[in-house]
C-alpha positions in Angstrom: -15.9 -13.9 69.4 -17.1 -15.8 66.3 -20.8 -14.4 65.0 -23.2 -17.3 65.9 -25.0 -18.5 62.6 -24.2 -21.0 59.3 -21.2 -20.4 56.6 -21.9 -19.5 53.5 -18.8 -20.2 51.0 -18.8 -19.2 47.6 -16.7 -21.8 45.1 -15.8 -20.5 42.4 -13.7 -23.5 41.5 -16.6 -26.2 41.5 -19.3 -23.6 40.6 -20.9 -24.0 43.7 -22.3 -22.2 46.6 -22.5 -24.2 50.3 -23.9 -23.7 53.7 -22.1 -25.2 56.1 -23.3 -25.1 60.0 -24.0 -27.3 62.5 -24.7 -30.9 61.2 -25.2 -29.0 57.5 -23.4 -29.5 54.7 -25.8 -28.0 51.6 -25.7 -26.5 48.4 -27.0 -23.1 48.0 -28.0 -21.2 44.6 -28.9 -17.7 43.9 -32.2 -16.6 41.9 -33.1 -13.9 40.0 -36.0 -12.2 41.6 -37.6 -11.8 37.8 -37.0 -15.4 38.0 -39.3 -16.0 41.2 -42.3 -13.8 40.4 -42.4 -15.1 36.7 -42.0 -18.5 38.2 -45.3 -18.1 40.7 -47.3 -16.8 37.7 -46.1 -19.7 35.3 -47.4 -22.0 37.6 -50.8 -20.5 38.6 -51.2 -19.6 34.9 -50.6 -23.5 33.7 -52.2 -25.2 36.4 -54.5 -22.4 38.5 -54.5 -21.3 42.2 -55.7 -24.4 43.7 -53.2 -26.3 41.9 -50.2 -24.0 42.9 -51.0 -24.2 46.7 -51.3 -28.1 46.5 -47.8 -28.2 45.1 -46.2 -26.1 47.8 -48.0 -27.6 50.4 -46.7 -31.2 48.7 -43.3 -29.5 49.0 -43.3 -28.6 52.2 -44.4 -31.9 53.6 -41.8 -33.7 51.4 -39.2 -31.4 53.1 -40.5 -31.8 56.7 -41.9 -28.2 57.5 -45.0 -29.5 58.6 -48.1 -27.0 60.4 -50.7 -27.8 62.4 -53.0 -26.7 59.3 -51.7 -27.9 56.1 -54.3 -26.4 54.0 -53.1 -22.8 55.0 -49.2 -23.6 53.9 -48.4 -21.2 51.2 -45.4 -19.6 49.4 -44.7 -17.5 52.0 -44.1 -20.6 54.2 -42.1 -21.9 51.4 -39.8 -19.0 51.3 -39.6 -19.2 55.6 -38.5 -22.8 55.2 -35.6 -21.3 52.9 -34.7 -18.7 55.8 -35.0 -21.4 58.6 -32.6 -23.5 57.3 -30.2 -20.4 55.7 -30.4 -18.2 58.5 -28.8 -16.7 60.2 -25.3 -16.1 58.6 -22.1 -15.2 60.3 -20.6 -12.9 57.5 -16.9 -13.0 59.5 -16.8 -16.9 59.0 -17.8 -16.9 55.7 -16.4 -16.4 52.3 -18.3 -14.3 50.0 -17.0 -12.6 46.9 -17.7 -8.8 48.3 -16.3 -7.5 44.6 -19.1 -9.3 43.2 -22.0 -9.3 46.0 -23.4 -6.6 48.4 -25.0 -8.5 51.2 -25.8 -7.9 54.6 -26.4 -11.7 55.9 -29.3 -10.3 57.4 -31.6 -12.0 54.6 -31.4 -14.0 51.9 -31.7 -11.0 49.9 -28.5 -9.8 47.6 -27.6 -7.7 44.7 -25.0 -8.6 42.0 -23.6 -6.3 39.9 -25.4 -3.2 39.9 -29.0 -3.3 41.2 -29.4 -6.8 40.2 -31.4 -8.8 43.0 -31.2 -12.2 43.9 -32.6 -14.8 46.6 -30.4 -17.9 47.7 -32.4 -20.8 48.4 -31.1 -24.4 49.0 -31.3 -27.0 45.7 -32.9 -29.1 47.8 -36.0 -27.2 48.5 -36.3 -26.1 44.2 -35.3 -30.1 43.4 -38.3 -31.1 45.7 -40.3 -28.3 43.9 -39.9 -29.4 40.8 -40.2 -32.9 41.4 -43.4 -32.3 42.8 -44.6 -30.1 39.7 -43.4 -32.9 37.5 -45.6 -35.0 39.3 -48.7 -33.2 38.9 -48.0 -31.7 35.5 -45.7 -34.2 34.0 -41.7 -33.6 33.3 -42.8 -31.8 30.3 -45.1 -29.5 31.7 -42.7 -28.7 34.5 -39.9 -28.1 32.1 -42.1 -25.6 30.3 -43.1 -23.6 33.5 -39.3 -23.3 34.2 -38.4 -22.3 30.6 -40.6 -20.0 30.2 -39.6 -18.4 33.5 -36.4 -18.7 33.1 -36.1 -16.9 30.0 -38.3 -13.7 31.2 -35.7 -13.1 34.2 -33.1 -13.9 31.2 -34.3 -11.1 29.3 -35.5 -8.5 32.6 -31.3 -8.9 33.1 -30.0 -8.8 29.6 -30.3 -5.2 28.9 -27.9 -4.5 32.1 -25.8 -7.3 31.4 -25.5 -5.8 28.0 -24.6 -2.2 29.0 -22.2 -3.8 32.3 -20.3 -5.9 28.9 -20.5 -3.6 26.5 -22.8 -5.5 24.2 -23.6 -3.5 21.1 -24.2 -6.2 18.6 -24.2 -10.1 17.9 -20.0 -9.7 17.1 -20.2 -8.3 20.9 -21.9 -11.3 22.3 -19.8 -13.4 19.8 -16.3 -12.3 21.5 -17.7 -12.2 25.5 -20.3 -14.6 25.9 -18.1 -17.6 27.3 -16.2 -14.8 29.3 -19.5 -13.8 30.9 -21.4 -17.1 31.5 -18.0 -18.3 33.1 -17.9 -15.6 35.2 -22.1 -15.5 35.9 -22.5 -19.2 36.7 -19.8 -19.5 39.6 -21.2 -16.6 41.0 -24.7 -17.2 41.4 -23.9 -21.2 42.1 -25.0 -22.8 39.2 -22.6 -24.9 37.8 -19.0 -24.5 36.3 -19.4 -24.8 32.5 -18.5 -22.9 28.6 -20.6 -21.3 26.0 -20.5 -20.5 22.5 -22.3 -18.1 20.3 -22.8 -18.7 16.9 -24.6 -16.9 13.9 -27.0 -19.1 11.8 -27.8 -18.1 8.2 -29.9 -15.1 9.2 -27.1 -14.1 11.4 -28.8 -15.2 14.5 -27.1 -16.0 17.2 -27.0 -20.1 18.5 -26.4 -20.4 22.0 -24.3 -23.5 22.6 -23.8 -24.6 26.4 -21.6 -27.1 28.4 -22.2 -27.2 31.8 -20.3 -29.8 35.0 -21.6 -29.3 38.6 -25.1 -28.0 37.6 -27.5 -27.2 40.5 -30.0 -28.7 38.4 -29.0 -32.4 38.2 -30.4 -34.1 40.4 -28.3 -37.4 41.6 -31.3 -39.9 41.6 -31.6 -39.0 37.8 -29.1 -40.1 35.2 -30.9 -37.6 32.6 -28.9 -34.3 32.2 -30.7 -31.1 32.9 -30.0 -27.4 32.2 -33.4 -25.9 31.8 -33.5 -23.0 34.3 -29.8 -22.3 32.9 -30.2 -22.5 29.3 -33.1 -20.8 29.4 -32.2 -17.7 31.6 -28.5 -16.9 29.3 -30.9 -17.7 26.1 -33.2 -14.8 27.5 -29.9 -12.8 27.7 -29.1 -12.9 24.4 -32.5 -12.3 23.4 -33.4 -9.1 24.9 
């Protein structure tokens, strides 16, 4: 007897991760949980607490997850939202990379590679986030939050990414980079894409990206978008 719940099937092909269930057919992604506590900070740093809870609550109306008191909607309500539409999970009817993830399907709670944690959450409900962020603080300001979050849970990871690759100096990154963020992207569903690393005059390293089937375009936009991306592998290579 089949376990009652959605699918949840990793594509490693089209760098993508989707739920599929009854009348859903979504795409998933994996965060760093750096990623989401740095994230929460950025925002009530930038714009203050009243300001952060206004933008959830936005959210949360834009996606349909309404409450009897609005002014009480928090991010605790938008992390239920994520496990009301992700949960549950029937792991037998699923395909999910097991040499890559340990997960139960209990939560949306995994770990890749050792003792890294994650969170899947749909695009839809980050694409609404942002958008709504945008529209308080401008595409610029929203940009910056993400940056700047993005690269902290780049660089909380890049030490163990470094000792998991072997990365002992720049010529390390130089000759595995495009190995790893092939290998990194499909995994956590962000896109399918290359990299290259290059040394400047100092002997720097340049982080040069190419990304197809981002999680971060949006299809009402015709403007490309990497921002969480480039900013999370740049952290890499800077810690």
């Amino acid at each position: 007897m089949a376990d009652k719940g959605n699918r949840i099937n990793w594509e490693f092909e089209s760098g993508q991760i989707k739920l599929i269930g009854d009348g859903k057919d979504e795409r998933l992604f994996a965060v760093p949980e750096m990623f989401i506590e740095s994230f929460r900070e950025e925002i009530v740093n930038t714009a203050g607490k009243a300001t952060f809870k206004m933008a959830i609550r936005k959210t949360l109306e834009i996606l349909g997850a309404t409450t009897d008191d609005a002014s009480q909607l928090d991010w605790e309500d938008f992390e239920n939202y994520n496990n009301n539409q992700i949960l549950p999970v029937a792991l037998n009817e699923s395909q999910i990379p097991s040499d890559h993830i340990a997960w139960d399907g209990s939560s949306r709670n995994l770990t890749l590679l050792p003792e890294y944690k994650f969170s899947i959450w749909t695009v839809k409900s980050f694409n609404t986030l942002k958008g709504v962020l945008e529209d308080i603080l401008t595409e610029k300001g929203a940009n910056a939050i993400l940056q700047s979050a993005g690269k902290k849970a780049g660089m909380s990871s890049g030490e163990q990414f470094a000792k998991f690759l072997g990365w002992k100096s720049v010529d390390d990154i130089l000759n595995t980079f495009d190995q790893h963020f092939r290998n990194m992207n499909p995994i956590m569903g962000w896109s399918q894409g290359r990299a290259a690393v290059e040394k400047d005059a100092n002997g720097e390293a340049i982080l040069l990206l190419k990304l197809w089937n981002s999680f971060e375009i949006q299809k009402e936009s015709s403007r490309p978008s990497c921002v969480l991306i480039s900013s999370f592998f740049t952290g890499n290579l800077n810690k």
